[in-house]
C-alpha positions as CSV (number, residue, x, y, z in Angstrom):
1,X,-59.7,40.4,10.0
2,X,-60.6,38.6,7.0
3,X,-63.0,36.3,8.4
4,X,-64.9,39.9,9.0
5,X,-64.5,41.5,5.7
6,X,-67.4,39.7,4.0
7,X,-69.6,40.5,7.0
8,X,-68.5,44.3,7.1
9,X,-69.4,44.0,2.8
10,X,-73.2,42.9,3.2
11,X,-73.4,45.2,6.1
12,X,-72.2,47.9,4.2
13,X,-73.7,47.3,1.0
14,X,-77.4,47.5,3.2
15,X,-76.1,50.9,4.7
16,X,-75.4,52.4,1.8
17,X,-78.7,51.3,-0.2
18,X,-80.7,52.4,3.5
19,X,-79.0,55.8,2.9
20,X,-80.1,55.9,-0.5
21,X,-83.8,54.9,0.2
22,X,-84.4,55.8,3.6
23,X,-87.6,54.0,3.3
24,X,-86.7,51.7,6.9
25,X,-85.3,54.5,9.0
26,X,-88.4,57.1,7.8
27,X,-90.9,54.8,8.6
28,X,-89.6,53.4,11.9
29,X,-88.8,56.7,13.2
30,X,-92.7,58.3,12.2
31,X,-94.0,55.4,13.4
32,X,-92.9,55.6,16.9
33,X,-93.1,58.7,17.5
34,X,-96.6,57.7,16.5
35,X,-97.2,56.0,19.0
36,X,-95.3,58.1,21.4
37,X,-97.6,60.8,20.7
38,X,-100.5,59.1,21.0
39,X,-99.8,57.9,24.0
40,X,-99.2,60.8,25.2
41,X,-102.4,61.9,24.3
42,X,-104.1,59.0,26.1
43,X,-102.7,59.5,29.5
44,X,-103.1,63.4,29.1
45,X,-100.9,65.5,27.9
46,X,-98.4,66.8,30.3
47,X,-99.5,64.7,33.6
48,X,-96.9,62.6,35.2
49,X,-96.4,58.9,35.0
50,X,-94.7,56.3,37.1
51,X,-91.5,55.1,35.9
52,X,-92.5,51.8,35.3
53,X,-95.5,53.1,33.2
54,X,-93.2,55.4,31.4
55,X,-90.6,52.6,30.7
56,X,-93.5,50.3,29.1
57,X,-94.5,53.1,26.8
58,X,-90.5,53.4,25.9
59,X,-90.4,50.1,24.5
60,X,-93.7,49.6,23.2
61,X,-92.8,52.2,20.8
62,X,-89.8,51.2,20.2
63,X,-90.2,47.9,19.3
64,X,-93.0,48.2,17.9
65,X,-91.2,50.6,15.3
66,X,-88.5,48.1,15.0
67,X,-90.7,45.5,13.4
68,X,-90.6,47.7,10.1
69,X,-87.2,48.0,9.5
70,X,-86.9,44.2,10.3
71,X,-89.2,43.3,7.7
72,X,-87.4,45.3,4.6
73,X,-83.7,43.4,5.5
74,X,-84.8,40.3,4.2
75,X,-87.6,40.8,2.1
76,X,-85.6,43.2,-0.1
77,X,-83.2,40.7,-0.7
78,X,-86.1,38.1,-1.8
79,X,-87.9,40.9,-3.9
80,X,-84.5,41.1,-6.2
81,X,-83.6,37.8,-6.3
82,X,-80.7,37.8,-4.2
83,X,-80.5,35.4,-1.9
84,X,-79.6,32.1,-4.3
85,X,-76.7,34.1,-5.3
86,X,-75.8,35.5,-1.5
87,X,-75.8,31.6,-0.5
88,X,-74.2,29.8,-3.4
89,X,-71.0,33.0,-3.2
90,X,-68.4,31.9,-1.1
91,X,-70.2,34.3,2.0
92,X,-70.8,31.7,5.0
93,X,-74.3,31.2,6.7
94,X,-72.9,32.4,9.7
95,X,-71.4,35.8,8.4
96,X,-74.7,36.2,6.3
97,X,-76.5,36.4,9.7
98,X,-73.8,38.4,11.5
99,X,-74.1,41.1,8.8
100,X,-78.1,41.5,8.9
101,X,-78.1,41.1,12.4
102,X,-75.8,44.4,12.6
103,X,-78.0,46.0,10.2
104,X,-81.0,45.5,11.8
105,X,-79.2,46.4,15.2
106,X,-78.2,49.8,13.4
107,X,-81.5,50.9,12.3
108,X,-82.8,50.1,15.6
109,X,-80.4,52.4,17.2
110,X,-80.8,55.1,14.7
111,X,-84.8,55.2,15.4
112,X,-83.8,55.8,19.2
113,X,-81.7,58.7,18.6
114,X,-85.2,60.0,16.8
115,X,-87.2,58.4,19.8
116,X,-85.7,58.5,23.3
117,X,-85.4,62.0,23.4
118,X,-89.0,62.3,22.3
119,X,-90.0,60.2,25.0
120,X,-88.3,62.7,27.7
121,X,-90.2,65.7,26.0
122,X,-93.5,63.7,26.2
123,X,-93.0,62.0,29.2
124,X,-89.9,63.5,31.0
125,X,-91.7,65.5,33.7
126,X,-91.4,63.3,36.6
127,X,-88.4,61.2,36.0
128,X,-85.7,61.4,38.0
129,X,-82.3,60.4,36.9
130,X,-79.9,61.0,34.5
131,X,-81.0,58.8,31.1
132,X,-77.0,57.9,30.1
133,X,-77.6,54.2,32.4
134,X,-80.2,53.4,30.0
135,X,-77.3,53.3,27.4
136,X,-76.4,49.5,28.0
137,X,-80.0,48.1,28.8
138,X,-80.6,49.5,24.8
139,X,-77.4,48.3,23.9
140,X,-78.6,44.4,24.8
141,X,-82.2,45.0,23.9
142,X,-81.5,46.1,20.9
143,X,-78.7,42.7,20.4
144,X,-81.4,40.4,21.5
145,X,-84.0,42.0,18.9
146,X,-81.8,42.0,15.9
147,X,-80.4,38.1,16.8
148,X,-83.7,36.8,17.2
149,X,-85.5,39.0,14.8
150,X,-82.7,38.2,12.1
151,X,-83.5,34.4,12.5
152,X,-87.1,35.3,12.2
153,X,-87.2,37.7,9.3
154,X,-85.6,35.0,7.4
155,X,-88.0,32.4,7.9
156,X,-91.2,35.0,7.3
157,X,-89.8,36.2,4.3
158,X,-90.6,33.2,2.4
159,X,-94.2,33.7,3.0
160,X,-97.3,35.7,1.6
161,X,-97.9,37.1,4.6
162,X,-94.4,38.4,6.2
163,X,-95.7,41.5,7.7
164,X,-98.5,39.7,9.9
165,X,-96.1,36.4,10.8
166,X,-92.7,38.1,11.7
167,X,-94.5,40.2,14.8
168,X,-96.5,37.0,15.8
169,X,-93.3,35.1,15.8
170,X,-91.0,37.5,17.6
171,X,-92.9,39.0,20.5
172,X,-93.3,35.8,22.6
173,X,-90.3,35.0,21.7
174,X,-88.8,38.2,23.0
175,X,-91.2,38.8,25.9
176,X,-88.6,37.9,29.0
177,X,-86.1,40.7,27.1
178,X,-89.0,42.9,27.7
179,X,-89.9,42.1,30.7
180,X,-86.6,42.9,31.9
181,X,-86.5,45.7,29.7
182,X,-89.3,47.5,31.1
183,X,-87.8,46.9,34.8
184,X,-84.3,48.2,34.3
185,X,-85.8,51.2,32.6
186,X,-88.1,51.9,35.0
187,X,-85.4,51.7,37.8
188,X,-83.7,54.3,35.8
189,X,-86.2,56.3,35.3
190,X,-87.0,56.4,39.0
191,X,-83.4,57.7,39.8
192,X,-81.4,54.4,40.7
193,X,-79.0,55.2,38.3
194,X,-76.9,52.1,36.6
195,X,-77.5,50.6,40.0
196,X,-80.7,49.9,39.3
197,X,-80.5,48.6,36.3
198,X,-76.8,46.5,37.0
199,X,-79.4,43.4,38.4
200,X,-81.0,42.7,35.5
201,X,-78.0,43.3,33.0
202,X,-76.8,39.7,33.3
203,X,-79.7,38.4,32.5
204,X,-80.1,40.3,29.4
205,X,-76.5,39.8,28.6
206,X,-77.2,35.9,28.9
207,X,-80.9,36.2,26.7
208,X,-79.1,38.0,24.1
209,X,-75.9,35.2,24.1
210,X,-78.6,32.3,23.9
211,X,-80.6,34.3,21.0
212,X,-77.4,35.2,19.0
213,X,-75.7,31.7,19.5
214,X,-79.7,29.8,18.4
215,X,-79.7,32.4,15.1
216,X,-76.2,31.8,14.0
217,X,-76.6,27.8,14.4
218,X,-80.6,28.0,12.7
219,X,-80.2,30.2,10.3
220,X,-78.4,28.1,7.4
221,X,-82.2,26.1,7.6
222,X,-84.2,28.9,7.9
223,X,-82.9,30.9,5.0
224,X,-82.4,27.5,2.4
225,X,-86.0,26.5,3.3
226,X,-87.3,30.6,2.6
């Protein structure tokens, strides 16, 4: 337990200032539904789409939303200074990475309470199946973003130009996640159930591992050189 308590400290210490500011969640949140709403409007409002249409317009928004929040985590720290004094405290690499990880896997979460829903009111007619199975294919989606975009974030942060590097960066990096993504949603969506979405699961499982394991052993570099 108390190899955890300085990870469950910067993770709460980002909470609580998130809370205060709101500036991450507001943004990612308005911003998907965004781009859920337009769309919407694009394939007509109220027509039917295929599940594997419908699960590509999930996930578009909601990584593309996601890409805000994982901006601020590290760029606020730069902005005040903060990171000379989180490496040179006695707070490890590795638990440094764990903690923003979990952050950046909270706010993406918190977004899809805000924007799964709204994708079923938009785009819900149709669908078959009961959304709960989607629960896990989020659960390591959302792992494999905040690993890889954690590692990522740290090394854009250093530059002039954070906003327009981190997205180049992560998306190619993340595209077999999405792929896979996209096709255990859209089994869901068409009414297979967890079944449907069980075959890709291990896969995801095994891209998140490789992306957590590659951002705890990188990120000591990636952060000193920022």
């Amino acid at each position: 337990m108390n190899a955890l308590r300085p990870v469950w400290v910067v993770f709460a210490k980002d909470v609580r200032i998130e809370l205060r500011r709101r500036e991450s969640l507001a943004s990612m949140a308005f911003f998907g539904a965004l781009v859920l709403v337009i769309l919407s409007l694009a394939v007509g409002g109220g027509r039917r789409v295929a599940p594997e249409t419908g699960a590509g317009i999930l996930w578009v928004a909601v990584l593309f939303a996601s890409v805000l929040g994982l901006g601020r985590v590290f760029a606020r720290e730069k902005e005040d200074g903060c990171v000379s004094a989180l490496l040179v405290s006695p707070l490890s690499p590795g638990a440094l990475f764990a903690a923003k990880a979990l952050v950046n896997f909270a706010l993406m979460a918190a977004a899809e309470v805000v924007l799964v829903p709204l994708f079923y009111v938009l785009f819900g007619r149709g669908l078959a199946g009961n959304p709960l199975p989607l629960l896990p294919v989020i659960v390591l989606v959302n792992g494999g973003f905040s690993a890889a975009g954690t590692l990522l974030s740290a090394v854009a942060a250093g530059t002039r130009r954070n906003e327009v590097l981190l997205p180049i960066l992560l998306y190619p990096l993340l595209l077999p996640v999405i792929v896979l993504a996209v096709r255990a949603t859209g089994g869901v969506l068409a009414g297979g159930g967890l079944a449907a979405a069980a075959e890709h699961l291990s896969t995801l499982a095994a891209f998140c591992v490789i992306y957590a394991a590659a951002g705890a052993l990188l990120f000591p570099f990636a952060v000193r050189e920022g």
